[in-house]
C-alpha positions in Angstrom: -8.5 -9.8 7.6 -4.8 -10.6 8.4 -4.9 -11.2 11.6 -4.2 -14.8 11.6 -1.7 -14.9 9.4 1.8 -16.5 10.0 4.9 -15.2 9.0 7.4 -16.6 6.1 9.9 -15.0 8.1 11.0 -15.8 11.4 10.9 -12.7 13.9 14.4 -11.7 15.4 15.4 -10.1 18.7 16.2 -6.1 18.1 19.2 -4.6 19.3 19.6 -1.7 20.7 21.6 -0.3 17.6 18.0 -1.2 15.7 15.9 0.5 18.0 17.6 3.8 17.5 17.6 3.7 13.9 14.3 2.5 13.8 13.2 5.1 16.1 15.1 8.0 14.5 13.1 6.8 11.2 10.0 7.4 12.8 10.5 10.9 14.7 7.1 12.1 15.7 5.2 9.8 13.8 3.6 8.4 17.1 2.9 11.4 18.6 1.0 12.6 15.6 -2.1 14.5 16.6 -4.3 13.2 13.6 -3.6 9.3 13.1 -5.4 9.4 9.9 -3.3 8.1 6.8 -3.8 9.4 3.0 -2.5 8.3 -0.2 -3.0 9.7 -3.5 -2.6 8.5 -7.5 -3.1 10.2 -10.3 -4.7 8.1 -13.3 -3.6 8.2 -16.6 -4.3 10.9 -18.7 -5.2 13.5 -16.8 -8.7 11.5 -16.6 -8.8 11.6 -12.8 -7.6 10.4 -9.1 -8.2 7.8 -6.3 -7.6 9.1 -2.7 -7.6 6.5 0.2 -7.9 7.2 3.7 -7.6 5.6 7.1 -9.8 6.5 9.2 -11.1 5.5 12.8 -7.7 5.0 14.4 -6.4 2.7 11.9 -10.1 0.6 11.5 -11.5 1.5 8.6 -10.2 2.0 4.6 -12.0 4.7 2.6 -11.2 5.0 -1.5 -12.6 7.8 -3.1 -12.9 7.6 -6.8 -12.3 11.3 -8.5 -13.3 11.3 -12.1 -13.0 14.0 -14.4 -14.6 14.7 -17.8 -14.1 17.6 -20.3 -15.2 21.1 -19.3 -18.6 22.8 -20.4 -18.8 25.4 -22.5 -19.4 27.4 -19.8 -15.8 27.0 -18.4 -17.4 24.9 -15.2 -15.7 21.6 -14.6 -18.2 18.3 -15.1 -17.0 15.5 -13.0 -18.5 12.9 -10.5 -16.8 10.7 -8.0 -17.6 7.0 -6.0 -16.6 6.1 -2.7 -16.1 2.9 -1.3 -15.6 1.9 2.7 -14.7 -1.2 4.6 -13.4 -2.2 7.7 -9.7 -3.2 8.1 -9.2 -4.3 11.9 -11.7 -4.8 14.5 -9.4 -3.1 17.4 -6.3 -1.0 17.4 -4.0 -4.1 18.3 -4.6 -4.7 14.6 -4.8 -1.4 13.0 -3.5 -0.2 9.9 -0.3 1.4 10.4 1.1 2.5 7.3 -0.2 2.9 3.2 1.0 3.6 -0.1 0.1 2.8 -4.1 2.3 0.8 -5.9 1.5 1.8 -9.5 1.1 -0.8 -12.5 1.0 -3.9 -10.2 -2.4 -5.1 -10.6 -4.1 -7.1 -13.3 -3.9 -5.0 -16.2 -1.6 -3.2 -14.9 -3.9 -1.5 -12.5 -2.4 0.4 -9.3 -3.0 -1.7 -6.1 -3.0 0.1 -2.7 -0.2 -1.3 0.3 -2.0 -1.4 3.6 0.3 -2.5 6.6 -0.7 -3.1 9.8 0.2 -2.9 13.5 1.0 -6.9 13.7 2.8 -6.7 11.0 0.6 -7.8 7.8 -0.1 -6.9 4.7 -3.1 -6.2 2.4 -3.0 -5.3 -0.9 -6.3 -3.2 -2.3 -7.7 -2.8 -6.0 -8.4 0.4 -6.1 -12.4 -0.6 -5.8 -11.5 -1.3 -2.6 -11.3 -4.9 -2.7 -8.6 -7.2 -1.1 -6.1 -8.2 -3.9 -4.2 -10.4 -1.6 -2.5 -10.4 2.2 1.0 -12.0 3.7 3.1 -11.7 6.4 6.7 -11.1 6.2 7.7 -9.9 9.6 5.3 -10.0 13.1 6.6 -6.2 13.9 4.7 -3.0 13.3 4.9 -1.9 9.8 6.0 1.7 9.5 6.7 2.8 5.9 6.0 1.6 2.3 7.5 2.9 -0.5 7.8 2.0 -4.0 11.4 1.6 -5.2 12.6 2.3 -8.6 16.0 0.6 -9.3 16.3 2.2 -13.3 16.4 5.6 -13.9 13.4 7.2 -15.4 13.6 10.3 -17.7 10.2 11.4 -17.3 9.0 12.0 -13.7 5.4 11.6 -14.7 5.8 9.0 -16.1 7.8 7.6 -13.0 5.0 7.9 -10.9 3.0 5.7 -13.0 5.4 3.2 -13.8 6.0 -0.2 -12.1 8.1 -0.2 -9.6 10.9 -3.0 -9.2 11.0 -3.6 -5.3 8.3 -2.6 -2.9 10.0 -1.5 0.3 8.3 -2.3 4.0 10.0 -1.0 7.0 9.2 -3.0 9.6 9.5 -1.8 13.7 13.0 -2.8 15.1 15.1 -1.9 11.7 13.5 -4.9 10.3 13.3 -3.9 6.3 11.6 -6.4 3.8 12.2 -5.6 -0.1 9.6 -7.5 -2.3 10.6 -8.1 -5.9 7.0 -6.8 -7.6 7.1 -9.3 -10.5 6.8 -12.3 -8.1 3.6 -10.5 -7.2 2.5 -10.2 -11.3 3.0 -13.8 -11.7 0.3 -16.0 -11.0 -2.2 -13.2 -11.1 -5.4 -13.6 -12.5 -5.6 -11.4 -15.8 -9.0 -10.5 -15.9 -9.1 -6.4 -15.3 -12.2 -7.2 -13.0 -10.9 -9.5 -10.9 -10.2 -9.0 -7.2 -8.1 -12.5 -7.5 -4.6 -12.0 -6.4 -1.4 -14.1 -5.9 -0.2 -16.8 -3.1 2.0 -15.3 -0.8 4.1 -18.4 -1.3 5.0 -17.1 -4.5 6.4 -13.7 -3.2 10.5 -13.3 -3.6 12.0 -10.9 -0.7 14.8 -10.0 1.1 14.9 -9.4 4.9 17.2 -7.3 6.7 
């Protein structure tokens, strides 16, 4: 849980030149009738896909596991698939507000999932659905995550599967955090299997 974290950032006042950008960012997003959030990666190879899902108003994380194997003879596709579920936030005050996967981030350069949350969090999932690791950069609503790519990349494929330099959280209020994503590689366990991830002292960012 994140609840009871503190933030590395102080919180600032928003003006009303924030609001309106902030606002503008988010057009319809809080009127939306479905409040469920989905987020999608590709593995390598064509060998299959992890979906996650929020679900329950925020309050619960589903990962759904699609694995593909080679075709019969018959022409039928053979596959099979695992789900995993567990509970983000015990009330809406603490939902999860906003998702994403930030390829190549994890130990052995396994894709973790971004989770932010209406307080302001953040939780970081291996893809089995464990928590990787959780910090707090600004106490305001977190509203987008993106992966940011500062280098060019030739193949788009291979863009989507490639590290990103700078996680991106846009917080409520204009309030934008960029996270350098090596400062969250360094101190990792290296183990594949392990759900061990990173103090959130170590973390380099930029507020603005």
């Amino acid at each position: 849980s994140t609840a009871m974290l503190e933030p590395l950032c102080p919180g600032r006042p928003a003006s009303s030149e924030q609001n309106k950008d902030a606002e503008a960012f988010n057009i319809g997003e809080a009127e939306e009738e479905n409040p469920e959030l989905t987020a999608s990666f590709e593995l390598p190879g064509a060998s299959g896909a992890i979906i996650a899902r929020v679900v329950d108003h925020g309050l619960t994380l589903e990962v759904e596991r699609l694995c593909c194997a080679e075709s019969q003879s018959e022409g039928a596709p053979k596959g099979s698939s695992c789900r995993s579920v567990c509970t983000l936030a015990g009330s809406e005050d603490t939902a999860a507000t906003a998702l994403a996967w930030l390829p190549a981030v994890g130990p052995s350069g396994a894709p973790l999932l971004c989770v932010g949350f209406n307080h302001g969090g953040v939780s970081l999932f291996t893809h089995k659905g464990a928590v990787f690791a959780s910090f707090l950069l600004s106490p305001q609503r977190v509203l987008r995550i993106r992966p940011c790519y500062m280098r060019p990349q030739e193949d788009s494929g291979k863009r989507l599967r490639a590290r990103p330099e700078k996680m991106m959280l846009l917080h409520e209020h204009g309030v934008l955090a960029m996270v350098e994503t090596d400062s969250m590689l360094e101190g990792q366990n290296s183990e594949e299997d392990s759900d061990e991830g990173f103090p959130p002292e170590a973390l380099r960012f930029q507020m603005f």
